[in-house]
N, CA, C and O of each residue as an XYZ file, in Angstrom:
716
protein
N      -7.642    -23.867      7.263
C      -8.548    -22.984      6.545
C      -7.968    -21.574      6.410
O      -7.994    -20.984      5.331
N      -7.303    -20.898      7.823
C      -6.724    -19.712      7.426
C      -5.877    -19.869      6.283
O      -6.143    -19.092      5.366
N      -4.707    -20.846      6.041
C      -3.942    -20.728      5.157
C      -4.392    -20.748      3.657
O      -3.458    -20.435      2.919
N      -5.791    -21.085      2.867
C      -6.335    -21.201      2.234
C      -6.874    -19.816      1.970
O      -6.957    -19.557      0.769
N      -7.213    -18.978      2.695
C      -8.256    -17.118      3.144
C      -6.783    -16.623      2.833
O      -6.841    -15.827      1.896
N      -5.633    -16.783      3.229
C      -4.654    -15.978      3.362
C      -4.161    -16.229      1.860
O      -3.817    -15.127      1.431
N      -3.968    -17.271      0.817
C      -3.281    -17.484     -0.265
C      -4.630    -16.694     -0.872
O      -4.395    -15.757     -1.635
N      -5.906    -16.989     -0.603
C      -6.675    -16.757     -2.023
C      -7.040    -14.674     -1.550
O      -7.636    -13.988     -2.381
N      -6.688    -14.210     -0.546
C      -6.939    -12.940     -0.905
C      -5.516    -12.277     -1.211
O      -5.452    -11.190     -1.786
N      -4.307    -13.018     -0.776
C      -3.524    -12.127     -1.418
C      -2.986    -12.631     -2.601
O      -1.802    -12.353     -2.791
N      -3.594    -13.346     -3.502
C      -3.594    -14.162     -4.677
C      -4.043    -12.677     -5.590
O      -3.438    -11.910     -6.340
N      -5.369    -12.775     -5.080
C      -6.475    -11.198     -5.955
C      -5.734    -10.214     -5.399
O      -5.522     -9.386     -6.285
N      -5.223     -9.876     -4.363
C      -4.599     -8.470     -4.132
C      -3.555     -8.324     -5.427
O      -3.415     -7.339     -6.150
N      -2.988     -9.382     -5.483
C      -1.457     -9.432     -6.495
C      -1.969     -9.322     -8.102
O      -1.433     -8.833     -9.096
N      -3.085     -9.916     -7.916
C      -3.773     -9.934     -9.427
C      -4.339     -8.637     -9.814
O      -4.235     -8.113    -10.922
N      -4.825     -8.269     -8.994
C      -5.511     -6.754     -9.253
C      -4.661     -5.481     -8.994
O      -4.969     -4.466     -9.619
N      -3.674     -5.447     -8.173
C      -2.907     -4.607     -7.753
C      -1.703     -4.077     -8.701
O      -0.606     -4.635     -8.712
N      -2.002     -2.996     -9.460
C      -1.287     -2.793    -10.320
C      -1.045     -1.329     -9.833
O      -1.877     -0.701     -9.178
N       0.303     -0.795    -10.256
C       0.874      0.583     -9.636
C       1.503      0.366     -8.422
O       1.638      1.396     -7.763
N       1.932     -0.651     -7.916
C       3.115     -0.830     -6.922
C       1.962     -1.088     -5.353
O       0.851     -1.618     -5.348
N       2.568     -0.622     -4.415
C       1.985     -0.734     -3.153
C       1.083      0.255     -2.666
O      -0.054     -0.042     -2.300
N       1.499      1.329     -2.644
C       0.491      2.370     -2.300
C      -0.766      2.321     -3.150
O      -1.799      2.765     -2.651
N      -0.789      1.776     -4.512
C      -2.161      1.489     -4.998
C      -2.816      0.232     -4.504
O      -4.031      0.029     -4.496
N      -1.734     -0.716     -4.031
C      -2.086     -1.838     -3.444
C      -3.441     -1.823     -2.198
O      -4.465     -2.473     -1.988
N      -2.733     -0.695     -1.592
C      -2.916     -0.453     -0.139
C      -4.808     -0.610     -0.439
O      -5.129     -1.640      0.154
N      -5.553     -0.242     -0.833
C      -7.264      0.169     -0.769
C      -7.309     -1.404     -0.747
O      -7.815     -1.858      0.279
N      -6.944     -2.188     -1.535
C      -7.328     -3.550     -2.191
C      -7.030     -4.455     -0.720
O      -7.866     -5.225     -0.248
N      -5.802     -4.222     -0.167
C      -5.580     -4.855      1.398
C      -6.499     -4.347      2.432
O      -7.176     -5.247      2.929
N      -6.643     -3.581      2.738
C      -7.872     -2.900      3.383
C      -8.945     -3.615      2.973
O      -9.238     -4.409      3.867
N      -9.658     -3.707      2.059
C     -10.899     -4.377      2.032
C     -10.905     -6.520      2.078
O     -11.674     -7.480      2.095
N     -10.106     -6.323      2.076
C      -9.683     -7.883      2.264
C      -9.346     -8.057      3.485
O      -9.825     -9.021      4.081
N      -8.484     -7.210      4.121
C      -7.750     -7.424      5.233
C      -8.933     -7.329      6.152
O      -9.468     -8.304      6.679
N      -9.346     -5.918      6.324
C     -10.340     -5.254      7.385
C     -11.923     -5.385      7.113
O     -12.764     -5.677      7.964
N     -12.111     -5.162      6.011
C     -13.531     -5.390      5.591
C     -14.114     -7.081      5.235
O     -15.071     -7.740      5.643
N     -13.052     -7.330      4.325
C     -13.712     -9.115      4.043
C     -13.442    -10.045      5.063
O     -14.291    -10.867      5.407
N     -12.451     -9.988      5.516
C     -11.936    -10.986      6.636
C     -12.024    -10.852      8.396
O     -12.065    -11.713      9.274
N     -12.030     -9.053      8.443
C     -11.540     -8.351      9.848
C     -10.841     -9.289     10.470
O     -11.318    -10.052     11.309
N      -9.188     -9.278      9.931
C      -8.367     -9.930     10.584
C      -7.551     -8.868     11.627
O      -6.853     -9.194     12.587
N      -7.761     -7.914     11.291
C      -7.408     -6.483     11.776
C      -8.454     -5.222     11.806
O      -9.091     -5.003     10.775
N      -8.625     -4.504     12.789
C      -9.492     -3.155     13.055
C      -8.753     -2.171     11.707
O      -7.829     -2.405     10.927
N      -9.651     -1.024     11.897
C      -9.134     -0.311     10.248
C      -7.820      0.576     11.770
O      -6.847      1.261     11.456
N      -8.129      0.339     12.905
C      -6.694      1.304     13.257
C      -5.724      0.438     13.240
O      -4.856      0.910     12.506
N      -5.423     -0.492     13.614
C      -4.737     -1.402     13.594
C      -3.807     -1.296     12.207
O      -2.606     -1.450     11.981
N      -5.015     -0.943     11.364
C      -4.399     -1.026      9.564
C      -3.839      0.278      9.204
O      -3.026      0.407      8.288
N      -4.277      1.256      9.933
C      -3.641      2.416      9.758
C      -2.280      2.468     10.459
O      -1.329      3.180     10.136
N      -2.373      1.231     11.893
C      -0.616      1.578     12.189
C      -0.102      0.333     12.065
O       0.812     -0.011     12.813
N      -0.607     -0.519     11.109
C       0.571     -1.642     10.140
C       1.067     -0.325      8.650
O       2.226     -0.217      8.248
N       0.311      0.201      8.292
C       0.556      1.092      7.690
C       1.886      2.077      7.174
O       2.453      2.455      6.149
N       1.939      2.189      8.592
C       2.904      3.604      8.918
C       4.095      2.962      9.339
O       5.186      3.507      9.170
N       3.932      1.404     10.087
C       5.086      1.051     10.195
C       5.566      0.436      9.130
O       6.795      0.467      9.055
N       4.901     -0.217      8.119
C       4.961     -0.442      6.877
C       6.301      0.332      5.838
O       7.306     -0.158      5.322
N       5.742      1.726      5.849
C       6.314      2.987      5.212
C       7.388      3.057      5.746
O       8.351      3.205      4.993
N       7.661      2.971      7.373
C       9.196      2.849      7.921
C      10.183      1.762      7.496
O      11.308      2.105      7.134
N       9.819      0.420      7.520
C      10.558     -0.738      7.427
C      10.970     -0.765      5.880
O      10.111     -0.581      5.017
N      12.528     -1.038      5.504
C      12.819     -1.185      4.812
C      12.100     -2.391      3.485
O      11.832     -3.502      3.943
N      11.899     -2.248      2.421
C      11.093     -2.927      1.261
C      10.062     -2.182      1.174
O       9.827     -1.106      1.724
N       9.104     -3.142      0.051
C       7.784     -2.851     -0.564
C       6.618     -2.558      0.413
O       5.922     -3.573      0.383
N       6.211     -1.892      1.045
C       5.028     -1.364      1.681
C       3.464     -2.640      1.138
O       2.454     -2.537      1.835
N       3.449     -3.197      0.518
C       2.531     -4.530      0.077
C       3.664     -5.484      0.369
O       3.393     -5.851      1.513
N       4.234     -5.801      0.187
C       5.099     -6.894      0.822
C       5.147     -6.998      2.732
O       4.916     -8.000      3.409
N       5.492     -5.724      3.179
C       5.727     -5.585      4.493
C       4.240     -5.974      5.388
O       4.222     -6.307      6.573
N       2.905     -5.820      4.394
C       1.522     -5.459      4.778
C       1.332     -6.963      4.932
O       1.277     -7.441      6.065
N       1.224     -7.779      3.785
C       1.420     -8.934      3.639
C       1.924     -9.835      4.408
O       1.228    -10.801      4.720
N       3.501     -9.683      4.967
C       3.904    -10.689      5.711
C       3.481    -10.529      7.246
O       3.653    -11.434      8.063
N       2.877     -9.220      7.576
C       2.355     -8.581      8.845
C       1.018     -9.434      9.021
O       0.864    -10.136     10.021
N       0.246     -9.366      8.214
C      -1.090    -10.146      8.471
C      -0.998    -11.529      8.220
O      -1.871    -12.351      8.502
N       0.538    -11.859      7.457
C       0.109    -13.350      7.398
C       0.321    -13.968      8.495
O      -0.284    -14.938      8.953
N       1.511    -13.183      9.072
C       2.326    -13.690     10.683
C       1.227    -13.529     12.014
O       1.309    -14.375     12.905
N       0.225    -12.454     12.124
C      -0.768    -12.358     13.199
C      -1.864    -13.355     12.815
O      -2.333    -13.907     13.809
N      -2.337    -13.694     11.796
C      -2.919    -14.812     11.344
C      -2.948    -16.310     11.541
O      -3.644    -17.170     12.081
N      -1.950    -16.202     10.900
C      -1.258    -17.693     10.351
C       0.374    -18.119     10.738
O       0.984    -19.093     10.296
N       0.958    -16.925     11.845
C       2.213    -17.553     12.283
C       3.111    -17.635     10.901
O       2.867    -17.530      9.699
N       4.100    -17.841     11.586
C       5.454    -17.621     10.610
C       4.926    -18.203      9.300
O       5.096    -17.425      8.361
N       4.291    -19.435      8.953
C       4.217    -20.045      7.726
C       2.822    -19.396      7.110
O       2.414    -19.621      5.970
N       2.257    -18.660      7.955
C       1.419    -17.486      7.343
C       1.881    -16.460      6.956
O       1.109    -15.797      6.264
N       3.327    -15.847      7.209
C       3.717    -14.970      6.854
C       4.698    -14.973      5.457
O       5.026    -14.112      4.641
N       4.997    -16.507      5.652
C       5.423    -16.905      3.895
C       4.999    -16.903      3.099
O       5.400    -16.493      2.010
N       3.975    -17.394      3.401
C       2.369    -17.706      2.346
C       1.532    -16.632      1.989
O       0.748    -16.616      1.040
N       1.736    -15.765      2.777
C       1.226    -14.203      2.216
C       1.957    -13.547      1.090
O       1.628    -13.236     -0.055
N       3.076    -13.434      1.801
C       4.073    -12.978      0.902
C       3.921    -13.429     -0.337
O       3.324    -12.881     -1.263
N       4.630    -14.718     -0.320
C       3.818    -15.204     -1.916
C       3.070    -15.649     -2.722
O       3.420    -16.103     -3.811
N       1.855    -15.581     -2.278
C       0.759    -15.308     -2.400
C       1.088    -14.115     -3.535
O       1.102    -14.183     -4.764
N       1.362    -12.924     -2.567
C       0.930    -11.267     -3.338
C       2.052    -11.653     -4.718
O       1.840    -11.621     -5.930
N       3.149    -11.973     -4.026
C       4.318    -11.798     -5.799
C       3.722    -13.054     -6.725
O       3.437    -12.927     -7.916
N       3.630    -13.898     -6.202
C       3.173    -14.799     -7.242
C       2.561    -14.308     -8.547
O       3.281    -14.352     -9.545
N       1.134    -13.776     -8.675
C       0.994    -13.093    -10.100
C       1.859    -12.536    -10.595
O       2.311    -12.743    -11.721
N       2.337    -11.453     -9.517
C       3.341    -10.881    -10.646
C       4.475    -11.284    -11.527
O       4.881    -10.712    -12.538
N       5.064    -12.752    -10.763
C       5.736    -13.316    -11.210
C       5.196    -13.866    -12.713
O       5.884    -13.675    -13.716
N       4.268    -14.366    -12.755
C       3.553    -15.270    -13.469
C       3.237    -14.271    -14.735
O       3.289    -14.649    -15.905
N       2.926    -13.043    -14.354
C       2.504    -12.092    -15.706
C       3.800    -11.235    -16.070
O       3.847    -10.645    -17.149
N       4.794    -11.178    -15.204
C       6.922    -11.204    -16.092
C       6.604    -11.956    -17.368
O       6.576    -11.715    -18.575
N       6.346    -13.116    -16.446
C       7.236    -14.081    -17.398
C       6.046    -14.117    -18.805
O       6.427    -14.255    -19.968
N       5.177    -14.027    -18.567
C       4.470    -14.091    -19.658
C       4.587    -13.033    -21.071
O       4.512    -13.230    -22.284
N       4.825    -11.732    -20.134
C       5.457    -10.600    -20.599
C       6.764    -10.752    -21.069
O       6.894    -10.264    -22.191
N       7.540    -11.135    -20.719
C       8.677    -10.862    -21.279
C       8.561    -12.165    -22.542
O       9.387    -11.819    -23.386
N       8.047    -13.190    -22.910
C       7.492    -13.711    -23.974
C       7.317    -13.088    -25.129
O       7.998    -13.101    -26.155
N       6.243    -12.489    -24.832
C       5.463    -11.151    -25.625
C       6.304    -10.343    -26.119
O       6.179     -9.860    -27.244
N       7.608    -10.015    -25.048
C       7.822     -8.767    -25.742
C       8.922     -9.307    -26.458
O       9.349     -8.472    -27.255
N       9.690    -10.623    -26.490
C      10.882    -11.212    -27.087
C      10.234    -11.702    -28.141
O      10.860    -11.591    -29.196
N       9.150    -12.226    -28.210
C       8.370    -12.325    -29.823
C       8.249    -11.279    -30.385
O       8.772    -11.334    -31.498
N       7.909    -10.547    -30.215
C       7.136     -9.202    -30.984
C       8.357     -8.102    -30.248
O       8.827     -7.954    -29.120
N       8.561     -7.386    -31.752
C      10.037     -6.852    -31.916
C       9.549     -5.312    -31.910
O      10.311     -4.355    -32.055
N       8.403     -5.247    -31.752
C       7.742     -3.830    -32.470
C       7.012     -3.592    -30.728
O       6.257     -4.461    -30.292
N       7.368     -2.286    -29.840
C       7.154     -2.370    -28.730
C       5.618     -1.139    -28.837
O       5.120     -0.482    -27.924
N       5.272     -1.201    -30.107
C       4.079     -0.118    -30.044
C       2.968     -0.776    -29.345
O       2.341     -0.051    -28.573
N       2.591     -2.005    -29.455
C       1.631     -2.885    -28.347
C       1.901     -2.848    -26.593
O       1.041     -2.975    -25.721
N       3.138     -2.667    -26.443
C       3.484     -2.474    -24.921
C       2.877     -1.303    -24.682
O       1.720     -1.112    -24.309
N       3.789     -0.471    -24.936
C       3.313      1.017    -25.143
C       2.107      1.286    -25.076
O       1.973      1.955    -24.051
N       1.002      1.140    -25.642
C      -0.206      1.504    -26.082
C      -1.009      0.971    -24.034
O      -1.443      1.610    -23.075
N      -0.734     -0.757    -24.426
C      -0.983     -1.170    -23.161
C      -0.607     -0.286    -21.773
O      -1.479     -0.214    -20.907
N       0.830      0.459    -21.535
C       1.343      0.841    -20.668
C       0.801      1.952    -20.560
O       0.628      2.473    -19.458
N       0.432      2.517    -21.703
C      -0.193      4.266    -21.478
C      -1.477      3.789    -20.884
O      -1.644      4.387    -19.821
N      -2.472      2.943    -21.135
C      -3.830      2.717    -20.987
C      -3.685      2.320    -19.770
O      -4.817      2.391    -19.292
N      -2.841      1.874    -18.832
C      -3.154      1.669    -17.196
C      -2.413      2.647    -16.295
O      -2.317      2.536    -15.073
N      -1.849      3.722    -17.125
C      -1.592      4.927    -16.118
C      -2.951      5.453    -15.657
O      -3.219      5.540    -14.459
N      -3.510      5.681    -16.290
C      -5.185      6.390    -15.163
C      -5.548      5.413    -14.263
O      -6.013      5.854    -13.212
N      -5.473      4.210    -14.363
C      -5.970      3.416    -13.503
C      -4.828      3.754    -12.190
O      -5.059      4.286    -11.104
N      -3.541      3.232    -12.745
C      -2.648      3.486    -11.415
C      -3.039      4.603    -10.665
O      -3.549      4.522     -9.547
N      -2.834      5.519    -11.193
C      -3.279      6.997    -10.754
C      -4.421      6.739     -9.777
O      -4.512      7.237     -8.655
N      -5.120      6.052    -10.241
C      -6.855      6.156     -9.597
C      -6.300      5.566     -8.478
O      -6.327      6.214     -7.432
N      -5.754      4.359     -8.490
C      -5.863      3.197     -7.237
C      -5.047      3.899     -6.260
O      -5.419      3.784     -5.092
N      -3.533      4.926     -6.597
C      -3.045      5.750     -5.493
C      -3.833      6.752     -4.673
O      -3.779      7.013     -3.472
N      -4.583      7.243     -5.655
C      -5.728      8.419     -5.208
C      -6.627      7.843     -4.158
O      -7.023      8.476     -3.179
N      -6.991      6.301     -4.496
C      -7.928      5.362     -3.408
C      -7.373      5.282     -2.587
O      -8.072      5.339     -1.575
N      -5.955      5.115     -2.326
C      -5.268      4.755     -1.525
C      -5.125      5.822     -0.304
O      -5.404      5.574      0.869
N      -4.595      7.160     -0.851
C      -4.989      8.167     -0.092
C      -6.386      8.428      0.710
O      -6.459      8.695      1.909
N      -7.459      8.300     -0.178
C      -8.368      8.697      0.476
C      -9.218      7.796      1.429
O     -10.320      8.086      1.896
N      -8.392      6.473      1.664
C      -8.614      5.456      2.199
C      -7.919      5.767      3.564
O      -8.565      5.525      4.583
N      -6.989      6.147      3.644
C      -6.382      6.601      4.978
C      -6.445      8.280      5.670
O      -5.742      8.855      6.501
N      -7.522      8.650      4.951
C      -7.702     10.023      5.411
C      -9.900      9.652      6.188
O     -11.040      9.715      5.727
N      -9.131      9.254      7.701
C      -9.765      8.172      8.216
C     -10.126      8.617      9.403
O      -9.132      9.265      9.731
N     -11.022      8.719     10.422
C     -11.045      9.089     11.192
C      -9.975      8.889     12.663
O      -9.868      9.460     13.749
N      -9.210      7.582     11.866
C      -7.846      7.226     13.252
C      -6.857      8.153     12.716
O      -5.910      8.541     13.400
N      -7.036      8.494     11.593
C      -5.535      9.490     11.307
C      -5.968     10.561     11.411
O      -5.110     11.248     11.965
N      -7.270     11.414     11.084
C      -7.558     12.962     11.213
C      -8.742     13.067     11.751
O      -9.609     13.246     10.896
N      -9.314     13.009     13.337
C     -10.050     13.274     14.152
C     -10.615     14.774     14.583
O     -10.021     15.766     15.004
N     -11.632     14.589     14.377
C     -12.251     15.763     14.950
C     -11.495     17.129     14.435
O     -10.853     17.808     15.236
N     -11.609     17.487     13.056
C     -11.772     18.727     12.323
C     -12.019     19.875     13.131
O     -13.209     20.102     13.346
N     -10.734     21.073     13.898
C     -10.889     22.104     14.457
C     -11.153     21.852     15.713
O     -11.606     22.870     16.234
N     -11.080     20.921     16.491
C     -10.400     20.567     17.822
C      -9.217     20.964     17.937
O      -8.406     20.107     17.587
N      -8.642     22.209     18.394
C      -7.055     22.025     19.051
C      -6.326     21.499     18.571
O      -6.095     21.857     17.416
N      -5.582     20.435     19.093
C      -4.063     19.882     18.512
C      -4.571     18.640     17.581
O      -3.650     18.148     16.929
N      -5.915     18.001     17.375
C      -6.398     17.399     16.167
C      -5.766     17.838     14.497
O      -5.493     17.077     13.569
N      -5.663     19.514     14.574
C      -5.494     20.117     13.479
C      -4.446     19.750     13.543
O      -4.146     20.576     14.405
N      -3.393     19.125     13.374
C      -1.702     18.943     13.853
C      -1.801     17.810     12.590
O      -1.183     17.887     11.528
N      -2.494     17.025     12.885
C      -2.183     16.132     11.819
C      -2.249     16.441     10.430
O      -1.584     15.886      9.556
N      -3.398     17.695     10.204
C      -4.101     17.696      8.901
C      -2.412     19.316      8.522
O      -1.772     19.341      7.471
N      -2.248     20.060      9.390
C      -1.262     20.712      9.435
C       0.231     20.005      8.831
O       0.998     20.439      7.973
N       0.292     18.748      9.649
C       1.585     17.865      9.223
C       1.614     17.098      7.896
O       2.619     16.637      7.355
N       0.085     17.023      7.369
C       0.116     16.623      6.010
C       0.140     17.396      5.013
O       0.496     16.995      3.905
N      -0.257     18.701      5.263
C      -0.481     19.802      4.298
C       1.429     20.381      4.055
O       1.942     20.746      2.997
N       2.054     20.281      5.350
C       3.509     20.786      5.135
C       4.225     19.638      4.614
O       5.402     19.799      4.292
N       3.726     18.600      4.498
C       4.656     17.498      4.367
C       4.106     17.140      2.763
O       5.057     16.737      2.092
N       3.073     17.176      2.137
C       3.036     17.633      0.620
C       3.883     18.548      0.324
O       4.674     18.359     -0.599
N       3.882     19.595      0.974
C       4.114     20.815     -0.288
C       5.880     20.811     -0.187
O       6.531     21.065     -1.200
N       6.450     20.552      0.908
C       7.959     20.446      0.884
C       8.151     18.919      0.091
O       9.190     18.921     -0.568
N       7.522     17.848      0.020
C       7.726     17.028     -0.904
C       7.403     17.722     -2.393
O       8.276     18.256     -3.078
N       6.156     17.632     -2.728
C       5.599     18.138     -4.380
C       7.200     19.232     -4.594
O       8.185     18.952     -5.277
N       6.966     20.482     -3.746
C       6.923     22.238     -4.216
C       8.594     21.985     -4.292
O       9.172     22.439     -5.280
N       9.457     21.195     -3.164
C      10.622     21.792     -2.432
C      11.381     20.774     -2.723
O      12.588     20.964     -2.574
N      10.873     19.238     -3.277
C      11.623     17.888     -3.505
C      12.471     17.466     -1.988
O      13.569     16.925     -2.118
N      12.185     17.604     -1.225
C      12.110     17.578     -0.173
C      12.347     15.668      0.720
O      11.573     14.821      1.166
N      13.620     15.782      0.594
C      13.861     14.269      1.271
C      12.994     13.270      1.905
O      12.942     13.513      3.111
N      12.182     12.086      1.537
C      10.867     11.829      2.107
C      11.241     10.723      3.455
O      10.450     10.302      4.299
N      12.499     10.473      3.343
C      12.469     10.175      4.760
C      12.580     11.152      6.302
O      12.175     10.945      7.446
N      13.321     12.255      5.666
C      13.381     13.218      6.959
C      12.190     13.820      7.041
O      11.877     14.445      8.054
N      11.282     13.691      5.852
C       9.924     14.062      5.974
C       9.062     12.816      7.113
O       8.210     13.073      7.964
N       9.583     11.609      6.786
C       8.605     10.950      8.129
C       9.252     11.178      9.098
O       8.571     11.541     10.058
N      11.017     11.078      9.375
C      11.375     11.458     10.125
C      10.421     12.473     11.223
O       9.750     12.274     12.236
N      10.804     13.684     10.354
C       9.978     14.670     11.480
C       8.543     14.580     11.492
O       7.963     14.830     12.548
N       7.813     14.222     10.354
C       6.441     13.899     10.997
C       6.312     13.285     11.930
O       5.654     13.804     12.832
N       6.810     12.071     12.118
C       7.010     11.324     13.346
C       7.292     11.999     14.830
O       6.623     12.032     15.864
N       8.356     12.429     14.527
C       8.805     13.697     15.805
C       7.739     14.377     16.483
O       7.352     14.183     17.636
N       7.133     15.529     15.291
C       6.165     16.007     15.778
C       4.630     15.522     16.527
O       4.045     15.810     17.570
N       4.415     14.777     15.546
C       3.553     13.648     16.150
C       3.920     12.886     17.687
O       2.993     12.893     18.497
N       4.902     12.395     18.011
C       5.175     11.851     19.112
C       5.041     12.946     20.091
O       4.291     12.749     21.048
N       5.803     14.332     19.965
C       5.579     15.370     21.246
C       3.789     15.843     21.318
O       3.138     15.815     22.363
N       3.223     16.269     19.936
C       2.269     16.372     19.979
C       1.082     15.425     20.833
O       0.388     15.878     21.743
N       1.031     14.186     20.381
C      -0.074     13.387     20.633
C       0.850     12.432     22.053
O       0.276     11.534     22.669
């Protein structure tokens, strides 16, 4: 039965999940933690972060993490593709489309019309992890550290283009002496 819960939610994660992983991320959360509670939301906040460390797709890494605490190694296959599967399936359909039809103003039109959405689902995504396991108690002492480490770690990314691994790098750092 798990292996059945595990194909059919990351079936809809893959189907609905458009804008890469970090838009992914709200859609796993409510499947993961809310529909299923195969995981606590802290738990999901530090598959998360280790997620962001491990080399690949951050929805891929999320994926084979819950399929493996789940469902064991052949849960962790089956997650996995599970999530690529649509996407596979709407390539290929796409690239059909676009080898018939020579005139790419229909892509286009399509591609402009799901930038707000992407946009939206990253924005969910953020405000999905601005959570009480990641930013506790507002003006407590060294609490402020985190909301401090996110505010410097935007603006040298956005302002300064600012290398985003030495950016977790040292978030990490600080975080470890801190907490």
């Amino acid at each position: 039965m798990i292996y059945l819960q595990l194909l059919w939610a990351f079936v809809k994660i893959g189907v609905l999940g458009f804008g890469g992983g970090y838009a992914m991320l709200s859609l796993i959360q409510h499947e993961v933690v809310d529909h299923y509670a195969w995981m606590t939301t802290t738990e999901f906040a530090d598959m998360v972060a280790i997620s962001q460390m491990t080399p690949g797709p951050i929805s891929i890494n999320m994926a084979t993490y819950v399929g493996y605490t789940t469902g064991g190694f052949a849960g962790s296959l089956l997650a996995s593709f599970a999530l690529c599967l649509p996407s596979l399936i709407m390539v290929y359909f796409i690239m059909k489309l676009i080898s018939s039809k020579k005139s790419g103003a229909l892509m286009s039109n399509l591609l402009k019309g799901l930038k707000p959405a992407i946009a939206g689902l990253i924005f969910a995504a953020g405000l999905t992890m601005m959570n009480t396991q990641n930013f506790v108690q507002i003006g407590k002492g060294e609490n402020n550290i985190s909301i401090v480490i996110c505010v410097l770690a935007f603006v040298a990314s956005y302002f300064f283009k600012a290398n985003p691994i030495l950016l977790i790098l040292l978030s990490g750092a600080v975080g470890f002496f801190v907490y």
